[in-house]
PDB file of N, CA, C and O in Angstrom:
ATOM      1  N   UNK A   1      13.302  -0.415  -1.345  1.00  0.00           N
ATOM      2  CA  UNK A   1      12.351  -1.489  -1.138  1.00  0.00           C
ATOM      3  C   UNK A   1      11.645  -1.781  -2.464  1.00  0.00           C
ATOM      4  O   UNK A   1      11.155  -0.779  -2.984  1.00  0.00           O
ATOM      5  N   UNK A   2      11.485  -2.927  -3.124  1.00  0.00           N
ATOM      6  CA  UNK A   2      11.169  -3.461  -3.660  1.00  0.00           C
ATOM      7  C   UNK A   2       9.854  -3.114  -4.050  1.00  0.00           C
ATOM      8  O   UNK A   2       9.302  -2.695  -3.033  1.00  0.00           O
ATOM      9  N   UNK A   3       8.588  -3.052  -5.600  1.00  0.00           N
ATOM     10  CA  UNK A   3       7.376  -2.518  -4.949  1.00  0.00           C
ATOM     11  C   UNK A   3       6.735  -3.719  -5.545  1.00  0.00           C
ATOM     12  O   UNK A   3       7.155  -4.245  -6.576  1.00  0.00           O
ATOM     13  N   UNK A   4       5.537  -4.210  -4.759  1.00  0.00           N
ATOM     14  CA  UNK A   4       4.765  -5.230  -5.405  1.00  0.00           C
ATOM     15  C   UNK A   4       4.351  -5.280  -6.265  1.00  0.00           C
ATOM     16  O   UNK A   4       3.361  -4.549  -6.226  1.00  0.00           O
ATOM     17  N   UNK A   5       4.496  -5.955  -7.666  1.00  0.00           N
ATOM     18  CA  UNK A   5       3.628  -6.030  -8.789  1.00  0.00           C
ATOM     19  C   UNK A   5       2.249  -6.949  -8.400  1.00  0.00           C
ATOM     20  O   UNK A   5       2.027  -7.831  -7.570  1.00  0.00           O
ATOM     21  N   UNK A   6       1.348  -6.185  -9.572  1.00  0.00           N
ATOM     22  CA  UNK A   6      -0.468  -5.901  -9.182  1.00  0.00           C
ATOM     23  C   UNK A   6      -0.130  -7.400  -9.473  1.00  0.00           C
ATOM     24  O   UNK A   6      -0.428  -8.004  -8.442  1.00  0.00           O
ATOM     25  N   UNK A   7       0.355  -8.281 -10.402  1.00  0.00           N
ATOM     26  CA  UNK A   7       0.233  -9.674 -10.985  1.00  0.00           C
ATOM     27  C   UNK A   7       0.269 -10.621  -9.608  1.00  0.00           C
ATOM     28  O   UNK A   7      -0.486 -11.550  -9.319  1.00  0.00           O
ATOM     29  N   UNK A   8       1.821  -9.874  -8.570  1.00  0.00           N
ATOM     30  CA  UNK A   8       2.008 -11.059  -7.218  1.00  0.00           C
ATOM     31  C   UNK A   8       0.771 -10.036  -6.300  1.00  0.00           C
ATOM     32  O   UNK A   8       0.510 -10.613  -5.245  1.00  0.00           O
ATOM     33  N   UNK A   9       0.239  -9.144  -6.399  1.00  0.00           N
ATOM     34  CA  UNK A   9      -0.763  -8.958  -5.601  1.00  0.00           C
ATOM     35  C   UNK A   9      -1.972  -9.645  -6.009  1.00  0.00           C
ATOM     36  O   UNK A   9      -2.856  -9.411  -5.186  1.00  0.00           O
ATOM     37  N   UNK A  10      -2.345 -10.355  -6.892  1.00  0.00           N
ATOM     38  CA  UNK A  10      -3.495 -10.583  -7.632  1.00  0.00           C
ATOM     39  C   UNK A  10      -3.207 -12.378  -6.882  1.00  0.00           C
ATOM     40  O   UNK A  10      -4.186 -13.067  -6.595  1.00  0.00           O
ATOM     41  N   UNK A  11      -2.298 -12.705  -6.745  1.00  0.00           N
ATOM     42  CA  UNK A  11      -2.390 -14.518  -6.265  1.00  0.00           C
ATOM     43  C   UNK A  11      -1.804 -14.138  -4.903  1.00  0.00           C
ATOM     44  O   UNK A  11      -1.581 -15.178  -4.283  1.00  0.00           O
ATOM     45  N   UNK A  12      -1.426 -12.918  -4.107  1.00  0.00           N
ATOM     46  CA  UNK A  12      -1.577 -13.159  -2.274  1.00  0.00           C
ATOM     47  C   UNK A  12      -3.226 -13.137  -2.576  1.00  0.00           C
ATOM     48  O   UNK A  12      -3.807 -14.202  -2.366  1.00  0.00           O
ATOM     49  N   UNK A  13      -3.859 -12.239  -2.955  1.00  0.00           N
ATOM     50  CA  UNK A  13      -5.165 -12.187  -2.743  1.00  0.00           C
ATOM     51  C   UNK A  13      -5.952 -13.300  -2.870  1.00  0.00           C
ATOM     52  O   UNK A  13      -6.766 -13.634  -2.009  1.00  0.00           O
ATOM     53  N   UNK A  14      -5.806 -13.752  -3.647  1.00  0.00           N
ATOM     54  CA  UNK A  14      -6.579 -14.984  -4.451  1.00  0.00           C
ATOM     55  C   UNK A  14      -5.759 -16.268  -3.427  1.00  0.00           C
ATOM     56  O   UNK A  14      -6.413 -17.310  -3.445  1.00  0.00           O
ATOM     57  N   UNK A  15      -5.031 -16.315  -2.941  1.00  0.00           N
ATOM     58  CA  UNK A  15      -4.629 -17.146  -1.600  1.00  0.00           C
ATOM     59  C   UNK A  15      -5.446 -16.613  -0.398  1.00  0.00           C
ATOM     60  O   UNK A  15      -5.409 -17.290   0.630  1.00  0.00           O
ATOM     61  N   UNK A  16      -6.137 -15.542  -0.411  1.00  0.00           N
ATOM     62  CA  UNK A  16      -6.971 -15.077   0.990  1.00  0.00           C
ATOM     63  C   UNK A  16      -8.159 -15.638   0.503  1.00  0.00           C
ATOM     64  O   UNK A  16      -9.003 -15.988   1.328  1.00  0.00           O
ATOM     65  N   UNK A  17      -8.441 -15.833  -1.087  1.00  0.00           N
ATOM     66  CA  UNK A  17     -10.504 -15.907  -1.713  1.00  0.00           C
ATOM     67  C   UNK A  17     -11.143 -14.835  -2.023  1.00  0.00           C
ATOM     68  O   UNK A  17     -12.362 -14.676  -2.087  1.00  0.00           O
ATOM     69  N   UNK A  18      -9.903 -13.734  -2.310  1.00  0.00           N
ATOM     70  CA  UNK A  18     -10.214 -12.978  -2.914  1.00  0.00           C
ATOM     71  C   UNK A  18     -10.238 -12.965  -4.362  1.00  0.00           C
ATOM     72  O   UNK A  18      -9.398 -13.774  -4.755  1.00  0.00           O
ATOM     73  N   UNK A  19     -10.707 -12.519  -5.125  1.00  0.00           N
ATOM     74  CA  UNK A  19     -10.470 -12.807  -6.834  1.00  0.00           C
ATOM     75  C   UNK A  19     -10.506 -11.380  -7.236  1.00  0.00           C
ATOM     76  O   UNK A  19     -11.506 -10.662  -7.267  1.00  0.00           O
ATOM     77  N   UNK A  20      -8.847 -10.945  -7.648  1.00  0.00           N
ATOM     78  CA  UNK A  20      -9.317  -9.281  -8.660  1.00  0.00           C
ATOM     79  C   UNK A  20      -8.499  -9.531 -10.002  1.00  0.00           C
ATOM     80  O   UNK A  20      -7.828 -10.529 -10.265  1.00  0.00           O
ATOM     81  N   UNK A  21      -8.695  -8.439 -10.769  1.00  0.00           N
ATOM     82  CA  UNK A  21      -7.987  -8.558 -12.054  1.00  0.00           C
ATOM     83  C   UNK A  21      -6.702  -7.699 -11.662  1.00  0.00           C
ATOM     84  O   UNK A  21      -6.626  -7.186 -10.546  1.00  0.00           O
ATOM     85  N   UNK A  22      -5.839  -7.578 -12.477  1.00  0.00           N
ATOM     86  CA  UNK A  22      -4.747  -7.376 -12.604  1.00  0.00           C
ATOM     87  C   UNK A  22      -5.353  -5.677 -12.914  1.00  0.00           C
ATOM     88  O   UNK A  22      -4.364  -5.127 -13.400  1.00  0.00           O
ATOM     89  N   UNK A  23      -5.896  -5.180 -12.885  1.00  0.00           N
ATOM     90  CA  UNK A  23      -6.432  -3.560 -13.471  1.00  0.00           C
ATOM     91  C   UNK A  23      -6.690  -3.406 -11.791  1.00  0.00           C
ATOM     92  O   UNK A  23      -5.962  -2.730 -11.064  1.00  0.00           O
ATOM     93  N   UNK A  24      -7.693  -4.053 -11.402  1.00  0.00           N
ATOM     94  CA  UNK A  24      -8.118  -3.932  -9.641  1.00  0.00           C
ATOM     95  C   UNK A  24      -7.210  -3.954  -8.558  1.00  0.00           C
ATOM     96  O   UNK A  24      -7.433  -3.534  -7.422  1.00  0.00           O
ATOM     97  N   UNK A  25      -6.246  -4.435  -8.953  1.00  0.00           N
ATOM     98  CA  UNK A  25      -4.943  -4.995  -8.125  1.00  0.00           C
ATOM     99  C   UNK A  25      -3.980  -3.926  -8.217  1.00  0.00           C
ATOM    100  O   UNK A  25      -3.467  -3.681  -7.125  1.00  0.00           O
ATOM    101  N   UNK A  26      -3.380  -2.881  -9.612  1.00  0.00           N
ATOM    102  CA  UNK A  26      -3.033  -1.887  -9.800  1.00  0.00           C
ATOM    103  C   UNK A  26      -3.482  -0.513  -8.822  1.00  0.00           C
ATOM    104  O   UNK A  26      -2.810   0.387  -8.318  1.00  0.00           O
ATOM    105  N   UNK A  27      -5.078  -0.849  -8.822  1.00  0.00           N
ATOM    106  CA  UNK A  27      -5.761   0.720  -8.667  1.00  0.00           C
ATOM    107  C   UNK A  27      -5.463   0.259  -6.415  1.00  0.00           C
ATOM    108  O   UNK A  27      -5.371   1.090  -5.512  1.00  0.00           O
ATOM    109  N   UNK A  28      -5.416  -1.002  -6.320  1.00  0.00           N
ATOM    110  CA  UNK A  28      -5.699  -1.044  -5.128  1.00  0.00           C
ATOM    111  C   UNK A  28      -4.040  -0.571  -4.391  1.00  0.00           C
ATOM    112  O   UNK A  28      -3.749   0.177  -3.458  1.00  0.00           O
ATOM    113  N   UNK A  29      -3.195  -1.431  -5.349  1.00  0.00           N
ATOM    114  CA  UNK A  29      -1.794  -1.365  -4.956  1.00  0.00           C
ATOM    115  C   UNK A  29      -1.314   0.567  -4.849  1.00  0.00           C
ATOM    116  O   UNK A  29      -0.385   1.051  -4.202  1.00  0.00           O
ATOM    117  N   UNK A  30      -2.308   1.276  -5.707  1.00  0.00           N
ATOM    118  CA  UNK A  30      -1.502   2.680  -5.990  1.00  0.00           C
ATOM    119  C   UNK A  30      -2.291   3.286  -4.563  1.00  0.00           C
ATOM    120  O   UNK A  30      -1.757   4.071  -3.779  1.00  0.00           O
ATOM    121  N   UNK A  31      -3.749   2.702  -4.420  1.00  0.00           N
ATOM    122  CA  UNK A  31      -4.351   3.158  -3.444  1.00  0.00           C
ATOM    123  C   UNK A  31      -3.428   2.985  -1.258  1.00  0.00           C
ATOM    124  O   UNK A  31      -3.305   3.810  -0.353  1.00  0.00           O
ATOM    125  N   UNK A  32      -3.040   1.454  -1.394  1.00  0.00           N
ATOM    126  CA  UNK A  32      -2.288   1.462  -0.487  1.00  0.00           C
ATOM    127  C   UNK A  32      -1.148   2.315  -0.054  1.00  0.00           C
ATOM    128  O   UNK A  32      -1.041   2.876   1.036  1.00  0.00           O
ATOM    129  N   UNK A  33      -0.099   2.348  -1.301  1.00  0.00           N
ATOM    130  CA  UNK A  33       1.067   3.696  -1.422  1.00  0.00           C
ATOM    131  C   UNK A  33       0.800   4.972  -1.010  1.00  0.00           C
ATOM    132  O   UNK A  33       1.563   5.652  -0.324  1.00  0.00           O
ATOM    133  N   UNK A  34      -0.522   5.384  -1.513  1.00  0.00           N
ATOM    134  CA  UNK A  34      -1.161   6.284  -0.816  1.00  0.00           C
ATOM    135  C   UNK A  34      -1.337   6.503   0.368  1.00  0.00           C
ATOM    136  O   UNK A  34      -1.399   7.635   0.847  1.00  0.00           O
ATOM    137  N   UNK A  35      -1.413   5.741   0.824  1.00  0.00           N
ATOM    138  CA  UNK A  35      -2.301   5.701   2.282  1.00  0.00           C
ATOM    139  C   UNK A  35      -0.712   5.604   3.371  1.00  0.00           C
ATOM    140  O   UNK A  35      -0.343   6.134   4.419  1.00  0.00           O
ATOM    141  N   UNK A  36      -0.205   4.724   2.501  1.00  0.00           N
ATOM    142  CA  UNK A  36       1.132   4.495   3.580  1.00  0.00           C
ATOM    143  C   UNK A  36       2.317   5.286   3.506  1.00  0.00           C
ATOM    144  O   UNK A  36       3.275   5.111   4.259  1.00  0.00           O
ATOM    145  N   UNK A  37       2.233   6.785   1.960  1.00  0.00           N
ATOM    146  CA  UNK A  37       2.744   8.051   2.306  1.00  0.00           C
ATOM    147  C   UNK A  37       2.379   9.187   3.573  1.00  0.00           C
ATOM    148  O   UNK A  37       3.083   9.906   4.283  1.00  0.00           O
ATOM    149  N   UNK A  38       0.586   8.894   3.436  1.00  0.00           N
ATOM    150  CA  UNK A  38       0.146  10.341   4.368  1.00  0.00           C
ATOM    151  C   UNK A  38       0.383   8.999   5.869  1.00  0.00           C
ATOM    152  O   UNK A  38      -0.027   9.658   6.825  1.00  0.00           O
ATOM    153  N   UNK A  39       0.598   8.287   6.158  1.00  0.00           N
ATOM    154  CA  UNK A  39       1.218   7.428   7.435  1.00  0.00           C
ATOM    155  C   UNK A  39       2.217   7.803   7.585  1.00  0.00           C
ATOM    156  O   UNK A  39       1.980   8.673   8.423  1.00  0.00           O
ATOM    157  N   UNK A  40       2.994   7.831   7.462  1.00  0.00           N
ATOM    158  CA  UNK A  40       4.380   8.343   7.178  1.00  0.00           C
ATOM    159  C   UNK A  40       4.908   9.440   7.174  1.00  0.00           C
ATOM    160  O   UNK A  40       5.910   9.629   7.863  1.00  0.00           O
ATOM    161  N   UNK A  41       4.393  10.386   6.435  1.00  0.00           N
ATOM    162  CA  UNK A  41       4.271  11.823   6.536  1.00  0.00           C
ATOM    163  C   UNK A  41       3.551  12.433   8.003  1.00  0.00           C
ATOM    164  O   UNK A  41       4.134  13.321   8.625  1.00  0.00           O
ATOM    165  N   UNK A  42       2.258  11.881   8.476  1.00  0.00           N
ATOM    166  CA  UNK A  42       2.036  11.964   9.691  1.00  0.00           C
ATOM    167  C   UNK A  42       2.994  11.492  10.692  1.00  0.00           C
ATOM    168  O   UNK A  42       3.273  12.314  11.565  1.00  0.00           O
ATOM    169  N   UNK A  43       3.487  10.492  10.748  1.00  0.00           N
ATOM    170  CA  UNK A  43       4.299   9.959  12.083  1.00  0.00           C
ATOM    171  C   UNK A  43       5.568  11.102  11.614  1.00  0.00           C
ATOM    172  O   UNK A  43       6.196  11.161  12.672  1.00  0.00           O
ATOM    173  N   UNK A  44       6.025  11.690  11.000  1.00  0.00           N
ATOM    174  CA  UNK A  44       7.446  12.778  10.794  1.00  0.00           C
ATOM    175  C   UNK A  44       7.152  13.625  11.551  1.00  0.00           C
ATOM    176  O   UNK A  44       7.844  14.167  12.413  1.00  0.00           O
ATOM    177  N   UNK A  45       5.364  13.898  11.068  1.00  0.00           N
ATOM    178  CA  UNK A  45       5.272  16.144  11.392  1.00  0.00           C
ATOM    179  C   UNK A  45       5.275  15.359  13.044  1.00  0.00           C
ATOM    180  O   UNK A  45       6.096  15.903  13.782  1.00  0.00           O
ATOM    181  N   UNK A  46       4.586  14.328  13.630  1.00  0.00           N
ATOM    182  CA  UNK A  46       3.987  14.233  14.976  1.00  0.00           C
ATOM    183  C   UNK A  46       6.178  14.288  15.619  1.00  0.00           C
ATOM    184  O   UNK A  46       6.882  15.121  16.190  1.00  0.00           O
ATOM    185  N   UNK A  47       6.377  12.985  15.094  1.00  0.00           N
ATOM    186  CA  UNK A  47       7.673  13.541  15.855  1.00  0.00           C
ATOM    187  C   UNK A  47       8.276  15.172  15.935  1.00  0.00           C
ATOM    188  O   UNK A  47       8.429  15.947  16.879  1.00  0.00           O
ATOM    189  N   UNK A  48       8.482  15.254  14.757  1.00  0.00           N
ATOM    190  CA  UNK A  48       8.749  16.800  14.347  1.00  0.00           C
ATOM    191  C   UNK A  48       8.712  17.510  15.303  1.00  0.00           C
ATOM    192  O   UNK A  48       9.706  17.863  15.937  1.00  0.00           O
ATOM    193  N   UNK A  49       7.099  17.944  15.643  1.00  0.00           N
ATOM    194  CA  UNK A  49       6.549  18.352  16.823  1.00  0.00           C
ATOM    195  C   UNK A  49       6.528  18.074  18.247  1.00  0.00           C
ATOM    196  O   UNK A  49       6.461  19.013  19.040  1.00  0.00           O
ATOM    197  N   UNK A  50       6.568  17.163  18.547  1.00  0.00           N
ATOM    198  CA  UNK A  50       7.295  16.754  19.859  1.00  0.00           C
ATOM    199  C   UNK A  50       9.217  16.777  19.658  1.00  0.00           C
ATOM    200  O   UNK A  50       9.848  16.346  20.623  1.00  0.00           O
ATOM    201  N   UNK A  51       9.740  17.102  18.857  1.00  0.00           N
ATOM    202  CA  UNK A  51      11.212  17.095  19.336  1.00  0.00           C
ATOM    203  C   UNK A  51      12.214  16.119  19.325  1.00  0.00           C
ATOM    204  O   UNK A  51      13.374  15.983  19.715  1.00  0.00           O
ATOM    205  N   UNK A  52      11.080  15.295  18.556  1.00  0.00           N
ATOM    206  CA  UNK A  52      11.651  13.865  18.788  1.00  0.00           C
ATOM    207  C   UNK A  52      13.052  13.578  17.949  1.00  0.00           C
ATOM    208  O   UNK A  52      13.613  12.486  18.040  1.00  0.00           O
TER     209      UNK A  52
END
């Protein structure tokens, strides 16, 4: 999968009225990845654990 550059995250945003810099857009983009590893990693152990 493809990963978003902070530059095309910086004009979806700025299409919502949001306004960040290309530095803000980086820290937010590494912050999401984050978030959507331990998601991910949770939904494994939960199957895991049920047998699934």
């Amino acid at each position: 999968m493809e990963k978003i550059k902070p530059e095309k995250a910086v004009e979806m945003l700025k299409q919502k009225g949001v306004e960040v810099t290309v530095e803000q857009a980086e820290v937010i983009l590494g912050f999401l990845r984050k978030l959507a590893t331990i998601v991910v990693v949770q939904y494994i152990k939960e199957r895991h654990r049920k047998g699934i």
